[in-house]
N, C-alpha and C positions, 0 to 999 in steps of 0.2 A: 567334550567335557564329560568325565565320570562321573557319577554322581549314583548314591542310593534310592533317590524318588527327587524328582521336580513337583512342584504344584504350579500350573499356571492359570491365576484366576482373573478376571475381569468382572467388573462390575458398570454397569448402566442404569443412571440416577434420572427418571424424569426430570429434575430440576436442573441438570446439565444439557437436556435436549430443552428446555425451555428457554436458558441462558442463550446457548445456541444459536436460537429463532430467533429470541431478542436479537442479539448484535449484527446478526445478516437481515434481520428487519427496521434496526439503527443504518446498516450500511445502505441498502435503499432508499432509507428517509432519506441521506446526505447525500447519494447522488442526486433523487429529486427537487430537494433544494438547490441545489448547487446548479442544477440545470434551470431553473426557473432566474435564479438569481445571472447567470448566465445568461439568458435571454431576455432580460430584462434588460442587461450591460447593452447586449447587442443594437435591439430593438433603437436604445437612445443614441448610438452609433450610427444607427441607419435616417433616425431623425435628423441626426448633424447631417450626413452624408448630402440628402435629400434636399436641406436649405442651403447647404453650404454646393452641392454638386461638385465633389470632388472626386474625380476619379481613384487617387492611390489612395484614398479614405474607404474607399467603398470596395478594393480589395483587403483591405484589412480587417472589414466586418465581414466580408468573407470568409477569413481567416478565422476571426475568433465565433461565426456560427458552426463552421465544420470539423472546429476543433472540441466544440463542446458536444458533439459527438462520442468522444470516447467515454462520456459517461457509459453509450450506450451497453457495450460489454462489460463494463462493472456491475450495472443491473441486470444483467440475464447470467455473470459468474452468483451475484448474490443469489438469486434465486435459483439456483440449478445448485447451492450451497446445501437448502432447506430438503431437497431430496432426499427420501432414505438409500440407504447403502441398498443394493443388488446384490444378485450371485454375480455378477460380472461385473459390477464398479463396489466390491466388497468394503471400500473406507470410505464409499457415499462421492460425492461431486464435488467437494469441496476444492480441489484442486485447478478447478476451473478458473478461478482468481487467481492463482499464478500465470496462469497462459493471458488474461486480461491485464494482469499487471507488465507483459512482456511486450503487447498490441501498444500500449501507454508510452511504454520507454521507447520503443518504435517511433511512433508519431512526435514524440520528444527530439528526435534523433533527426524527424524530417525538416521540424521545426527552425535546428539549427543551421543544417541545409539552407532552406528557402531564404533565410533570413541572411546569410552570409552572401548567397548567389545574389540576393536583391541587394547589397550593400553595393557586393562588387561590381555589380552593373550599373548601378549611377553614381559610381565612381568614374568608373571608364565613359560614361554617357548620362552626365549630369542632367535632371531634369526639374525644371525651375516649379516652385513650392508653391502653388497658389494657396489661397484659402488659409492662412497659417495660425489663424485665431482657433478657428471652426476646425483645425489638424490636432491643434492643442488641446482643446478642448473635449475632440472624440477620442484622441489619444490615454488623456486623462483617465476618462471616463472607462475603459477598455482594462488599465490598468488597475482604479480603485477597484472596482466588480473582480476582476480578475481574482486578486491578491486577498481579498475579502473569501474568496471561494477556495483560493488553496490554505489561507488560513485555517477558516473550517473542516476542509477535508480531510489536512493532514492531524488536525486535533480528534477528530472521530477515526480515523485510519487507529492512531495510536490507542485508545480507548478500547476500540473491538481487535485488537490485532489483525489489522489489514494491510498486507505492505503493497497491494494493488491499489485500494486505496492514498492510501500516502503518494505512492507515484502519481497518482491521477491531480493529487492537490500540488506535486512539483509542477506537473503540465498545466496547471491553469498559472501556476507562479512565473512559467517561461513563457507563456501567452501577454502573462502582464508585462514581465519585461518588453515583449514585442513593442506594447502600445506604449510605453516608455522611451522607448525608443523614436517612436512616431511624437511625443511631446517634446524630447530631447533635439531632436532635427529642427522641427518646426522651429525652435528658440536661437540655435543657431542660425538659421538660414533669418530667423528676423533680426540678429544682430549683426548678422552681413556675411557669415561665415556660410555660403553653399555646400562646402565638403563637410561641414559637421555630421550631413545627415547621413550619409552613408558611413562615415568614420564611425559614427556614434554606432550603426547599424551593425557594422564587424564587429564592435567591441561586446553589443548586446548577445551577438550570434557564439560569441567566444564563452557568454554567462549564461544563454541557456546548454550550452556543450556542458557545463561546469555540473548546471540543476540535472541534468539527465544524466550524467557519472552518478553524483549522487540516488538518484533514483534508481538507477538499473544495479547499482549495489547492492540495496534494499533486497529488489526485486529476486536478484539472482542468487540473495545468500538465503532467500525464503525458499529457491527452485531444489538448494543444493542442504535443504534440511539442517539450515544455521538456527541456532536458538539463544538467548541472553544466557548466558554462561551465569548469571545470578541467579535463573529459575533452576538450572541444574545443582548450585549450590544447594540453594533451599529443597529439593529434592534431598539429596544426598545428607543434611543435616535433619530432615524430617525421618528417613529411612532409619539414622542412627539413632536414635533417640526410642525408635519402637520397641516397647518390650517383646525379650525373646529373640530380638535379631543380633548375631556376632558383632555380622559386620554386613557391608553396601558392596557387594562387586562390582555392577556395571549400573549408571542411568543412562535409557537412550531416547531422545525425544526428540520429537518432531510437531510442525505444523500443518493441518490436513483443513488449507481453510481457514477457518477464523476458531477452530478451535486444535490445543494439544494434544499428542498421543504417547504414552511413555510405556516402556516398556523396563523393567529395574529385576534385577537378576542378586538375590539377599545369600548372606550365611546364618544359617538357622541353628540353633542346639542338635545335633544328629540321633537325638534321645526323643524327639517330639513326636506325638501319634501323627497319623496320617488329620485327623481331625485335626488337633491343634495346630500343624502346619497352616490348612488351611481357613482358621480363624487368625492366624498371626497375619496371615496372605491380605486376608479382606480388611484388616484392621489398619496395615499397612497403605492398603492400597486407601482407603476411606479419607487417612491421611493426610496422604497424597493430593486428592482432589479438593482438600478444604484448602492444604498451603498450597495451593498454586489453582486459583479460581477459572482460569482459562482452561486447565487440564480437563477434558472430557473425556479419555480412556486411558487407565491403567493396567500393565499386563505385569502380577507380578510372581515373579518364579521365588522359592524357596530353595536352597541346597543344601545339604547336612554340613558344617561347616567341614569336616573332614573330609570330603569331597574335592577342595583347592589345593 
């Protein structure tokens, strides 16, 4: 591209590095909730297990303690967030929540797996339901905790822009369907119907397939620097609007983490001093970062508009 003179300014507002902190210190709080409430779920799991002495109860509390494990990389992506940038990680560590949110849709994926293999084997090698009060009841209990915790998640995922998070609240919502699963058998097998419980089992194994499509969507439109095409709007109607600017050539934007980076490429009056350029630049970009509150770094170029 030709052009007489570029400006490209950026600007860095403490009160964007504060915001920042906030919602990767929001995202923390809500895995550590989420983990508590989670172990709480379990814990009362393990209580049924314990009176009831069920074996296929007590691989299921299995299941949902080792699954609430994958908080654990959501808390060391969130904190490896807070980093400053380096000479050698120069946009900071934020990126480390997409590779947590890809470990999620993973275990999501295994979930489906286990859960269909187990279906299809006590189909083929039916095995008789003892306990089916105390199955119900831990079952229950696996599911309410569960779905209470992806609730949560995926309501603060959305809030801070986290789509690691978000996945993490599908993964507790395919967990609940597990133990759903485990209440839906039990009912069947006490109204006489033996095969429900594995029928019931592929059908679950086919709804967490469904939750981790959805997820790893998220996930991978975050990996491959997808944005709501509304905040590009509002971009683009923000830029036009600036005194002094022609016209809006290019918005490009990304997420680095839980916070925005745009980069917006302007046609200027090709009469303007090198100064005025850039005060239109800063005023532009100032902007920028009030309509759209997520945005944390604006990079913005000016061009003579005679230049396109």
């Amino acid at each position: 591209m030709k052009h007489d003179h570029d400006h490209g300014h950026t600007h860095d507002h403490a009160g964007r590095v504060d915001t920042a902190l906030r919602d990767s210190a929001a995202g923390i709080r809500a895995v550590k909730i989420s983990l508590i409430a989670l172990g709480i779920t379990a814990l009362l799991q393990v209580a049924i297990v314990v009176t009831s002495g069920s074996v296929a109860l007590l691989a299921d509390t299995i299941h949902n303690f080792s699954d609430a494990l994958t908080a654990i990389p959501l808390w060391i992506a969130f904190s490896l967030s807070r980093r400053s940038a380096t000479r050698r990680y120069t946009y900071g560590l934020g990126r480390a929540e997409d590779l947590a949110g890809l470990f999620v849709v993973a275990v999501i994926a295994v979930s489906a797996v286990v859960a269909a293999v187990q279906a299809i084997d006590r189909l083929l090698h039916p095995v008789p339901v003892s306990h089916i009060g105390w199955v119900a009841a831990a079952g229950l209990a696996g599911f309410v905790g569960n779905e209470i915790v992806a609730v949560y998640r995926i309501r603060v995922g959305r809030r801070i822009g986290s789509a690691a998070l978000r996945a993490d609240g599908m993964h507790a919502r395919a967990d609940g369907l597990t133990s759903l699963a485990v209440v839906l058998g039990a009912v069947g097998v006490a109204l006489g119907f033996p095969a429900a419980d594995p029928i019931i089992g592929l059908i679950i194994a086919a709804a967490i397939l469904v939750v981790m499509v959805v997820a790893a969507r998220d996930v991978f439109a975050r990996l491959l620097d997808s944005v709501d095409p509304a905040l590009v709007d509002t971009a683009y109607h923000t830029l036009e609007h600036q005194p002094g600017v022609i016209g809006v050539q290019r918005v490009r934007m990304r997420w680095i983490g839980l916070r925005l980076d745009a980069d917006v490429e302007l046609d200027v009056d090709p009469q303007l001093s090198l100064r005025q350029a850039h005060d239109l630049a800063h005023h532009a970009e100032h902007a920028l970062t009030h309509a759209i509150p997520k945005l944390d770094t604006a990079v913005v170029h000016a061009y003579p508009a005679h230049a396109h």
